[in-house]
N, C-alpha and C positions, 0 to 999 in steps of 0.2 A: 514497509509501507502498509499502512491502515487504510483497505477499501471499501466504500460502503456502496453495494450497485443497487438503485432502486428500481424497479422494471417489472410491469405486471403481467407481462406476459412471460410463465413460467419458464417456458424451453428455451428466450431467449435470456432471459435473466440467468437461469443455470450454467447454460452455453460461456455466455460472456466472465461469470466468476470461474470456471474452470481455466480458461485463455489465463485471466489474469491469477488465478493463484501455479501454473504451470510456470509463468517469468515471476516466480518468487515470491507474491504480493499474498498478504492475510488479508481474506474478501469476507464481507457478511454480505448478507441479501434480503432485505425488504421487498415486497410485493405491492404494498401501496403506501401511498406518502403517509398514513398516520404511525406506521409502523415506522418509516424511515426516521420521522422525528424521535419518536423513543429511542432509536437506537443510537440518536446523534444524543443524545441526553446523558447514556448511558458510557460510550466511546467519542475519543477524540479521535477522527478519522483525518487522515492525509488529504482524501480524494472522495468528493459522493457525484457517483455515475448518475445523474438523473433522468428518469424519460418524462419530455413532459408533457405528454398526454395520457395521466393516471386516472382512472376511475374516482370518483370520490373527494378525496383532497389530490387537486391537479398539481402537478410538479410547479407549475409558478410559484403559490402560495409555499409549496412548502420551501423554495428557494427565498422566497421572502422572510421566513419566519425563521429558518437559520439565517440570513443579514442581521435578524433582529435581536439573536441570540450570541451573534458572533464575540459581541465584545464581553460577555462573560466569563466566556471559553476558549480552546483553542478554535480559529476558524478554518473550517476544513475548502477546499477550492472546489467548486463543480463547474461540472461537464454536462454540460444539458443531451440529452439525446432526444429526437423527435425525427419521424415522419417528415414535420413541416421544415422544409428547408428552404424556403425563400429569404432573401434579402432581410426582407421586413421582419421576419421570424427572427434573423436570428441578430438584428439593432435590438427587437423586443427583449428575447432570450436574455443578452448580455446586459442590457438596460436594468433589468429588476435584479439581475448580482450575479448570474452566472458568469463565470472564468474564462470557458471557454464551449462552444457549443458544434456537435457531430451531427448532420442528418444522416435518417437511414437510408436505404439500407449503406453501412459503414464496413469497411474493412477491418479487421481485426490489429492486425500490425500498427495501424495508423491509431486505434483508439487504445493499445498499450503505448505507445509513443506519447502519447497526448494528457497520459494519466500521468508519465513517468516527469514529463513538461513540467505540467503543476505541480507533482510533488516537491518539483526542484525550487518554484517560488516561495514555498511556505517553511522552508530552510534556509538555514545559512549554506551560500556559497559552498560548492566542495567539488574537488578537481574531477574530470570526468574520469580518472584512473585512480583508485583508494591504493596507495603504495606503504607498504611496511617492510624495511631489509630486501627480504630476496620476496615474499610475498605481493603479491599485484592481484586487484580485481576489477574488472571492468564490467561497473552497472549495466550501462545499455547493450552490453554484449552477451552480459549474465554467463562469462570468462572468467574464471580463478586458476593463478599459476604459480609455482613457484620453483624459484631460479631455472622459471623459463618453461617449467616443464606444466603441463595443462594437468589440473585436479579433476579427477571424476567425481564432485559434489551435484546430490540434487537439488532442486529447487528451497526447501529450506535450510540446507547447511549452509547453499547460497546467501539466503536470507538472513542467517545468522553473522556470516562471517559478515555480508558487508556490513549492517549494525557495530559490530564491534568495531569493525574499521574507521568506520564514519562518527565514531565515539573519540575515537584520537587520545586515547588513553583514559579513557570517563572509565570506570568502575558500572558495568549494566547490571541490574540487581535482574537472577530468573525470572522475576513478576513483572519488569519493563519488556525485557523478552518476551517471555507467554502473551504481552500486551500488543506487542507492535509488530511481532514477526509471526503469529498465529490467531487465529482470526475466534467466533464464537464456539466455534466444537469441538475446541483444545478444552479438554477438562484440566483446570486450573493444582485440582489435587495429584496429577498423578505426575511420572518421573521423564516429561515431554521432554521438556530443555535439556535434563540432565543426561538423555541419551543422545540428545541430539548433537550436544557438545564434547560428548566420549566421539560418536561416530568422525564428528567432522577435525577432532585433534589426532586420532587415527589416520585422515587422510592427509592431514597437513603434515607431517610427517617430521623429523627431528633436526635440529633441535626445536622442544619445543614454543609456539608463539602464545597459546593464548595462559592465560593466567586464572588461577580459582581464587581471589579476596574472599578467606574466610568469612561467611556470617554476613557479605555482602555482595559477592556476583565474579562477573569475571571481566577481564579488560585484556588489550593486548597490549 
């Protein structure tokens, strides 16, 4: 899952992309909305965290300006975050296109639940348990086992496997990966994916599940 948190207040914007890149998620972080648009120009994101009371260009506009951009691209779902939590705030909120809308101050649990939510409407359908042979993983539990026995994966071998799982035999080229399961400060040229798919076929242990497509990626 592709996160974009946009939030200009530094420590809390940091804060919140650590939460979310800890349950698995590749986060980028804008500071204020001129940036967040570049960045939605740039990446098709799952999820943008917006606050919206931004300096400058206010989160409304910029929630407006992705509505307007949506149908050329993928449409990413937002999450308005604000201060202002009244009724009226948040009929406003939802009214100009946000998704779904969090006042502060917010509990962290509730606003990884609530990304993981929408990520689920901008996909197709898929069982709340990713099942392969004796292999099992459970997104919301961010759980991987096999025949039964619990995996010591971190956070992005998590990330990895479920991708592949939730592929259902698609062939994922490294560059989709690198894309969707690591966020801007993955450097694109170096050997990211490919160790992180030795470590996590290491821990998946024999016989082997996932597979190398020569010249094209890997699938399970």
């Amino acid at each position: 899952m592709r996160v974009l948190v946009v939030e200009d207040h530094v420590r809390l914007a940091d804060s919140v992309a650590r939460v979310l890149r800890r349950e698995g998620m590749a986060v980028d972080v804008a500071y204020d909305g001129t940036a967040a648009l570049d960045r939605t120009v740039e990446v098709d994101y799952d999820v943008v965290v917006l606050d919206r009371d931004l300096p400058g260009l206010p989160g409304d506009e910029v929630c407006r300006k992705l509505m307007r951009t949506a149908e050329h691209k993928m449409q990413p779902r937002v999450l308005m975050l604000t201060a202002a939590g009244t009724i009226a705030d948040r009929v406003q909120g939802l009214t100009i296109g946000a998704d779904d809308y969090l006042p502060k101050p917010f509990a962290y649990p509730e606003l990884v639940a609530r990304i993981r939510a929408l990520a689920r409407r901008s996909q197709p359908a898929a069982p709340p348990v990713l099942v392969h042979d004796d292999l099992a993983l459970d997104p919301a539990q961010r759980v991987a086992t096999r025949a039964g026995t619990r995996l010591a994966l971190n956070p992005k071998e998590l990330a990895v496997l479920e991708y592949l799982l939730a592929a259902q035999g698609r062939v994922v080229s490294a560059e989709e990966l690198l894309a969707r399961v690591w966020d801007e400060a993955a450097d694109p040229f170096t050997t990211t994916v490919k160790a992180t798919m030795n470590r996590l076929r290491s821990k998946l242990g024999e016989p082997p599940v996932i597979e190398t497509v020569p010249r094209a990626g890997y699938r399970i």
